[in-house]
N, CA, C and O atoms as a GROMACS GRO file, in nm:
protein
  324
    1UNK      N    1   0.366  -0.767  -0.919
    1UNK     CA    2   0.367  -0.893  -0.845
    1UNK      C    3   0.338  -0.861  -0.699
    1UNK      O    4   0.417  -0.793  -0.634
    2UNK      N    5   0.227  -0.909  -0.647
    2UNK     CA    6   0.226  -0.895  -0.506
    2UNK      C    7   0.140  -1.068  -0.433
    2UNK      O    8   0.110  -1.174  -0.488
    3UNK      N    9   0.132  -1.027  -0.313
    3UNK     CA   10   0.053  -1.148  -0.226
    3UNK      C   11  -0.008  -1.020  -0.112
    3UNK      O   12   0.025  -0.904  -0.090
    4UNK      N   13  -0.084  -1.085  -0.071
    4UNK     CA   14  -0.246  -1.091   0.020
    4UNK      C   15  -0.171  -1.163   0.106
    4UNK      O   16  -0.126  -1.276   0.095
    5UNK      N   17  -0.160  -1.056   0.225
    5UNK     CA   18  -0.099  -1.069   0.368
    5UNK      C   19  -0.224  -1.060   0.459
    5UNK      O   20  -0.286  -0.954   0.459
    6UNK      N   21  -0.266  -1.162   0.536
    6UNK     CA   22  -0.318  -1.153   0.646
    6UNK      C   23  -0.252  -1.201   0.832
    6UNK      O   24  -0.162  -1.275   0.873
    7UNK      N   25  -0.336  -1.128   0.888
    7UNK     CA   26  -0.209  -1.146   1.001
    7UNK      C   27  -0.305  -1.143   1.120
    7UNK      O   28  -0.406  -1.071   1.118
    8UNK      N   29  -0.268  -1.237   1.246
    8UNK     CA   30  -0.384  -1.303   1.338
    8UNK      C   31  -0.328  -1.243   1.486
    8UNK      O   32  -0.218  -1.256   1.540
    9UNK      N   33  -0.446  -1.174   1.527
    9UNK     CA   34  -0.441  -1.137   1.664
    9UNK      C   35  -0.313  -1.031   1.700
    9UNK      O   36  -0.304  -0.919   1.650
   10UNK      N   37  -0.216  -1.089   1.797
   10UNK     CA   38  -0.124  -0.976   1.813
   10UNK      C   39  -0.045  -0.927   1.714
   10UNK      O   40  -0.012  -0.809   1.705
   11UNK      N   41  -0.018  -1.001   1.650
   11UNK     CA   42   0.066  -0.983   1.529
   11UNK      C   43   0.020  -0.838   1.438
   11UNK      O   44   0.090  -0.756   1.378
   12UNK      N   45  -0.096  -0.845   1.453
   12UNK     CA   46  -0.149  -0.722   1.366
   12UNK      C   47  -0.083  -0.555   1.432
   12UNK      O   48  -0.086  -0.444   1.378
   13UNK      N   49  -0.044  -0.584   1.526
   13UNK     CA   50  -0.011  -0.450   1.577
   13UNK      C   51   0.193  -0.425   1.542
   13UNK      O   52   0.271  -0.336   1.576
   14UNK      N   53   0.206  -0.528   1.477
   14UNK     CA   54   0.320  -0.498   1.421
   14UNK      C   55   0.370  -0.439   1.295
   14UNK      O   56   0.475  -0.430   1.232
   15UNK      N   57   0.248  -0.404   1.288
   15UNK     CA   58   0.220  -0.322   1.134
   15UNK      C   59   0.108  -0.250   1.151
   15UNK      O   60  -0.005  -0.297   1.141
   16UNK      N   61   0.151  -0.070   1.194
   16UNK     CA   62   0.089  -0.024   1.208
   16UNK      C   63  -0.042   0.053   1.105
   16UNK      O   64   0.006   0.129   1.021
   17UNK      N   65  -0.133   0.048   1.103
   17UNK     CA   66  -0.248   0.061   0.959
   17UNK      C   67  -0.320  -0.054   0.930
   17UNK      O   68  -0.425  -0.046   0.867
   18UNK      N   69  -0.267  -0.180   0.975
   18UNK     CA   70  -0.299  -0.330   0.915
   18UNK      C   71  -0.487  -0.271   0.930
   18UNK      O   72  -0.537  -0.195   1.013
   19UNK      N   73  -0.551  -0.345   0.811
   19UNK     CA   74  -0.683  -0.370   0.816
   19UNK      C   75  -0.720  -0.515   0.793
   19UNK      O   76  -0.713  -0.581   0.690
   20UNK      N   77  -0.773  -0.560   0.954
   20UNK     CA   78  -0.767  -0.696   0.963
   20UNK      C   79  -0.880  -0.780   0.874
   20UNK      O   80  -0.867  -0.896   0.834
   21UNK      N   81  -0.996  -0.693   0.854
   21UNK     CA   82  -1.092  -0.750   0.698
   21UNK      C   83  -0.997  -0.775   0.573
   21UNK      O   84  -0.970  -0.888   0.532
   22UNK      N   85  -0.949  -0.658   0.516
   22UNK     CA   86  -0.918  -0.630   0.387
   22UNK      C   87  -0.726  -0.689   0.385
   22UNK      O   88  -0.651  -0.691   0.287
   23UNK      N   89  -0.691  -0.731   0.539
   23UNK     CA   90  -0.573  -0.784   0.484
   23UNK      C   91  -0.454  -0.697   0.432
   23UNK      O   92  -0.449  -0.586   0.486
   24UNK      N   93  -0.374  -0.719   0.354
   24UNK     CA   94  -0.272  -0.607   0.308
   24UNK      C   95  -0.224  -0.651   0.188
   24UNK      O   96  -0.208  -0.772   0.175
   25UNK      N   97  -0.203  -0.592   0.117
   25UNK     CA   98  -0.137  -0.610  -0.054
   25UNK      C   99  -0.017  -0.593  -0.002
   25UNK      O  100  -0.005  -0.507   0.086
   26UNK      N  101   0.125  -0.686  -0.053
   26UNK     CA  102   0.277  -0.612  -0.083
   26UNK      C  103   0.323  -0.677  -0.187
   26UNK      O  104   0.314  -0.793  -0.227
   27UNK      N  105   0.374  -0.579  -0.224
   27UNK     CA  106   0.412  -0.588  -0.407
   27UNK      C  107   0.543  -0.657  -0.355
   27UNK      O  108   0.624  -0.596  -0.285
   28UNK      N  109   0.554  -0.750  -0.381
   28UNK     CA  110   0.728  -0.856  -0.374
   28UNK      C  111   0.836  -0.850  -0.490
   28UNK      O  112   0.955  -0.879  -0.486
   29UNK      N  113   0.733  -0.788  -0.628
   29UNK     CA  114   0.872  -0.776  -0.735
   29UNK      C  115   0.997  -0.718  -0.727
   29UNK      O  116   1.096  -0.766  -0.782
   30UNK      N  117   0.997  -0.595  -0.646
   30UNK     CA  118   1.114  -0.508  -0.631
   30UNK      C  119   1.210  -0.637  -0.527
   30UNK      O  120   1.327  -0.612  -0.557
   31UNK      N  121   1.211  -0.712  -0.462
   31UNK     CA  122   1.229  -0.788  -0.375
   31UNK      C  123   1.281  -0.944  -0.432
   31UNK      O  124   1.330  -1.031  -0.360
   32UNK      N  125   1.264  -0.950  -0.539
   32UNK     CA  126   1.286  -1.139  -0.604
   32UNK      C  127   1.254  -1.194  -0.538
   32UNK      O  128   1.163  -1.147  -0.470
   33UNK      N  129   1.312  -1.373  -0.498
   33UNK     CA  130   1.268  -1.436  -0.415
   33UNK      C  131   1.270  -1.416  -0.265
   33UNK      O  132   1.361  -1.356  -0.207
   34UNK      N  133   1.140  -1.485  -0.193
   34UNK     CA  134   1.086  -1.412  -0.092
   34UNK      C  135   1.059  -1.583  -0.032
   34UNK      O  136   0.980  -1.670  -0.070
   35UNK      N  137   1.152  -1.582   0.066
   35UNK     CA  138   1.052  -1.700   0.193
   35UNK      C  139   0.921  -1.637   0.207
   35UNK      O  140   0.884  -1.537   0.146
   36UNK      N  141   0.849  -1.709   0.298
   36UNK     CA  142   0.785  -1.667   0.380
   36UNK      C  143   0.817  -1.575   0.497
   36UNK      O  144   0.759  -1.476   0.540
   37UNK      N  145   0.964  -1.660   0.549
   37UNK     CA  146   1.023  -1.577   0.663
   37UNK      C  147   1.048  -1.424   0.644
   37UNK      O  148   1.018  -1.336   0.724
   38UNK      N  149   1.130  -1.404   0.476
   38UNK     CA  150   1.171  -1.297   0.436
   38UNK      C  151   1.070  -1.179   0.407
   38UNK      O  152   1.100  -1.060   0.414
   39UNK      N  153   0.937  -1.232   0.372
   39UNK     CA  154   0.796  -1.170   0.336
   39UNK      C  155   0.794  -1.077   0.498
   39UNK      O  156   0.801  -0.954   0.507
   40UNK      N  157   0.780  -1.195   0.640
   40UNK     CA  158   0.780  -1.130   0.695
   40UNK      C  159   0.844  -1.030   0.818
   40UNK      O  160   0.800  -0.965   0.912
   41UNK      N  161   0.981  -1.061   0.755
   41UNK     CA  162   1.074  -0.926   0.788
   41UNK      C  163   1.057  -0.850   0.738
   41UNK      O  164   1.037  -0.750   0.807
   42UNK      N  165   1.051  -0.830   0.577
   42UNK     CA  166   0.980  -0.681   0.489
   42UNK      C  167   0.858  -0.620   0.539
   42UNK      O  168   0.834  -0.512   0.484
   43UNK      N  169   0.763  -0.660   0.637
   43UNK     CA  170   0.676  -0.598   0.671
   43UNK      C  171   0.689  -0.584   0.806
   43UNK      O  172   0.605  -0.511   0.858
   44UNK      N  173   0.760  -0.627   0.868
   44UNK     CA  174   0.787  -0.582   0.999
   44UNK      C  175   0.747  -0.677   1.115
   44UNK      O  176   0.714  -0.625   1.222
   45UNK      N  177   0.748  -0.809   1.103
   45UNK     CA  178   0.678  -0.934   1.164
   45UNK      C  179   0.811  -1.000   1.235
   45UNK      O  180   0.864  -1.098   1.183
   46UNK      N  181   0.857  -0.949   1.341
   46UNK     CA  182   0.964  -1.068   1.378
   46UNK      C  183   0.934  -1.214   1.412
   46UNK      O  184   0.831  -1.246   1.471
   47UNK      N  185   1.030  -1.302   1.371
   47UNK     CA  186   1.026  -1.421   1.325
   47UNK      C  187   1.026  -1.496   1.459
   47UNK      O  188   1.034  -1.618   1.446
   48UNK      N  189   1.017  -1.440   1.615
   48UNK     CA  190   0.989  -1.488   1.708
   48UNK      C  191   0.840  -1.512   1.752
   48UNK      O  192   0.791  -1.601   1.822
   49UNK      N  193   0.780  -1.394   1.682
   49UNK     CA  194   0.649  -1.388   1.701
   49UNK      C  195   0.552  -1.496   1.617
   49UNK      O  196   0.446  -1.533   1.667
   50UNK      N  197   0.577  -1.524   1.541
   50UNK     CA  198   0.515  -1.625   1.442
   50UNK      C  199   0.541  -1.792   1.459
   50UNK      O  200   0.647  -1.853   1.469
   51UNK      N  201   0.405  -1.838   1.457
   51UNK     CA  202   0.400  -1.974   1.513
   51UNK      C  203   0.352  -2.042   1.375
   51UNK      O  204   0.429  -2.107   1.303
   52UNK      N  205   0.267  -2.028   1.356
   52UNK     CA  206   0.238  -2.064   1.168
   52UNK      C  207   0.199  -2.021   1.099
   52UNK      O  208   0.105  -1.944   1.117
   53UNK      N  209   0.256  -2.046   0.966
   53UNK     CA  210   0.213  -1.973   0.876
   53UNK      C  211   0.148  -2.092   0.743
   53UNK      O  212   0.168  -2.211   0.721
   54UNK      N  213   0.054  -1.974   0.670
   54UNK     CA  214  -0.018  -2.050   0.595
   54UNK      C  215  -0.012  -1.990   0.481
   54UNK      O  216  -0.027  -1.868   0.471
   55UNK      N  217   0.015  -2.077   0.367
   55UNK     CA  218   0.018  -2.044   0.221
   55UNK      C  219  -0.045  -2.068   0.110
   55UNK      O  220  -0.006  -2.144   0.021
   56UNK      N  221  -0.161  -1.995   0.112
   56UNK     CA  222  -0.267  -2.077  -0.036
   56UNK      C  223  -0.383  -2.162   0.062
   56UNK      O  224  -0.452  -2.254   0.017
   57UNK      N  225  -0.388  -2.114   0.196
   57UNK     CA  226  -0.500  -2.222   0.284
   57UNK      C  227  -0.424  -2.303   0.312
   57UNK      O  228  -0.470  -2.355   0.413
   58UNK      N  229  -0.301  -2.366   0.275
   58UNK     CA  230  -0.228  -2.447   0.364
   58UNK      C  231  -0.105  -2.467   0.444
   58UNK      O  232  -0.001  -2.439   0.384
   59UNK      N  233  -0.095  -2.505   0.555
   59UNK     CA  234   0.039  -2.483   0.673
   59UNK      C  235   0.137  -2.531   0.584
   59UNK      O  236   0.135  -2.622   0.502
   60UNK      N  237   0.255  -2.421   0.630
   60UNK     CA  238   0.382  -2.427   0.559
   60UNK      C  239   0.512  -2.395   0.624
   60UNK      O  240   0.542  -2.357   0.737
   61UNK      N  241   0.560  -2.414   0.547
   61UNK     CA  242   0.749  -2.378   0.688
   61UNK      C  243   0.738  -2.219   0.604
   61UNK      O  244   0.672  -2.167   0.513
   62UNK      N  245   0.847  -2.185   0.701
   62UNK     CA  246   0.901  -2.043   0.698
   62UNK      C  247   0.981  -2.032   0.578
   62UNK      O  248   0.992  -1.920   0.527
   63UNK      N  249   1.037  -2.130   0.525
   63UNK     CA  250   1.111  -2.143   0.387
   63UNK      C  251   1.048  -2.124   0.290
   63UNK      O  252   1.096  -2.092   0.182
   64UNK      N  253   0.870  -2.150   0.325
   64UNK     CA  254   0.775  -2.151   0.118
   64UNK      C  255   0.841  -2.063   0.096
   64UNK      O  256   0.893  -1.997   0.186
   65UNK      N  257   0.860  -2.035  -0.059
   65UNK     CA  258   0.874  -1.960  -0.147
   65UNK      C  259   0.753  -1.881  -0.210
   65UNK      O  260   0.711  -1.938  -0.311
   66UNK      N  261   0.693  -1.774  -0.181
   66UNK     CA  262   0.608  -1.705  -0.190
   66UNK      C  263   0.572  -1.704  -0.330
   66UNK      O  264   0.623  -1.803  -0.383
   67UNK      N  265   0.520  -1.648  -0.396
   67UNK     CA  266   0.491  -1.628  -0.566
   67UNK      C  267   0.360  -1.515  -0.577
   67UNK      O  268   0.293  -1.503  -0.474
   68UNK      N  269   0.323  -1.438  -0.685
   68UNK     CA  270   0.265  -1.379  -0.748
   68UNK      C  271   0.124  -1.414  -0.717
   68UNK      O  272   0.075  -1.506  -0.784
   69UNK      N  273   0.045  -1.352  -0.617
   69UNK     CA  274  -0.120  -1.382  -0.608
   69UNK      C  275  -0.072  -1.451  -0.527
   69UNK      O  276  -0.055  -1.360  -0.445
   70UNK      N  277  -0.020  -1.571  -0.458
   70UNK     CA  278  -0.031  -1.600  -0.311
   70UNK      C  279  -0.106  -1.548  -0.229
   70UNK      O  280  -0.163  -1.445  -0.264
   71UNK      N  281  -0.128  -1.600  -0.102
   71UNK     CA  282  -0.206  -1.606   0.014
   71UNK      C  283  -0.128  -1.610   0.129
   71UNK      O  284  -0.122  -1.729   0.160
   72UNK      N  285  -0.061  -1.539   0.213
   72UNK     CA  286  -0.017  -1.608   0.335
   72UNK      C  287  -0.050  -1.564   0.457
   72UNK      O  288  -0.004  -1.451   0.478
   73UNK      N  289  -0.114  -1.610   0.548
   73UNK     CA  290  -0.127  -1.592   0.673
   73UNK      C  291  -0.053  -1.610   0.766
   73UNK      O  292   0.030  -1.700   0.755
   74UNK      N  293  -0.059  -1.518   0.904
   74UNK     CA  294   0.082  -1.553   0.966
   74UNK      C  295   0.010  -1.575   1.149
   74UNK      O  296  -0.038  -1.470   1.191
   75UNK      N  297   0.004  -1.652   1.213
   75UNK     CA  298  -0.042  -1.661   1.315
   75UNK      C  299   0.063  -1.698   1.412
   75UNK      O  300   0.147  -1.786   1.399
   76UNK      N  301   0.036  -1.570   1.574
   76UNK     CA  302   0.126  -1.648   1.691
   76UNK      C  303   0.098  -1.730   1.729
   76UNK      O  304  -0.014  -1.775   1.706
   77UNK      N  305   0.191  -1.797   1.811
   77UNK     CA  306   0.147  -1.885   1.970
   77UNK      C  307   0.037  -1.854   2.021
   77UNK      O  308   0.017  -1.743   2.071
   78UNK      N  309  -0.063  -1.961   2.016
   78UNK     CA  310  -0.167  -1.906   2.138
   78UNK      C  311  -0.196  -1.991   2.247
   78UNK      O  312  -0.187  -2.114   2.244
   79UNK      N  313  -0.239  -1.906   2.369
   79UNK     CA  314  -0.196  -2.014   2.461
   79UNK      C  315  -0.389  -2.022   2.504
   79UNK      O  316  -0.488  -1.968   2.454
   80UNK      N  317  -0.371  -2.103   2.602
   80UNK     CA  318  -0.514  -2.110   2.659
   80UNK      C  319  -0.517  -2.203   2.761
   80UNK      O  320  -0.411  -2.258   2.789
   81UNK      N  321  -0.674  -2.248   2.856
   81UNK     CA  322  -0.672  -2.339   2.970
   81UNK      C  323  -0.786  -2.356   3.007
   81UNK      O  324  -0.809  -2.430   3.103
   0.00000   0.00000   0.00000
């Protein structure tokens, strides 16, 4: 059982190795149920840093419940002017 982790801009440097094409596999079975939030404490994403996240292509709270082949993307705050 795993999900297809992708991760936007700074965030990527919180996981050191991330390959921002190819994304990241993590196997979640050893783990049971998995927020989103919890997905990304297991990889090393503090939950300050993350502004939205996306599940399956669509925006979601920090609560989804992840599942088998999922999709989730995790994007900061970005600012601009």
């Amino acid at each position: 059982m795993s999900v297809l982790v992708k991760l936007s801009t700074t965030l990527r440097d919180c996981v050191p190795g991330y390959d921002p094409v190819a994304g990241m596999e993590v196997d979640i079975a050893a783990h049971g149920e998995l927020s989103a939030e919890a997905l990304a404490a297991v990889i090393g994403i503090p939950r300050s840093e993350i502004k939205i996240v996306m599940v399956n292509g669509r925006q979601s709270a920090l609560s989804t419940v992840v599942r088998d082949g999922d999709r989730v993307a995790y994007f900061p705050a970005v600012g601009g002017g």
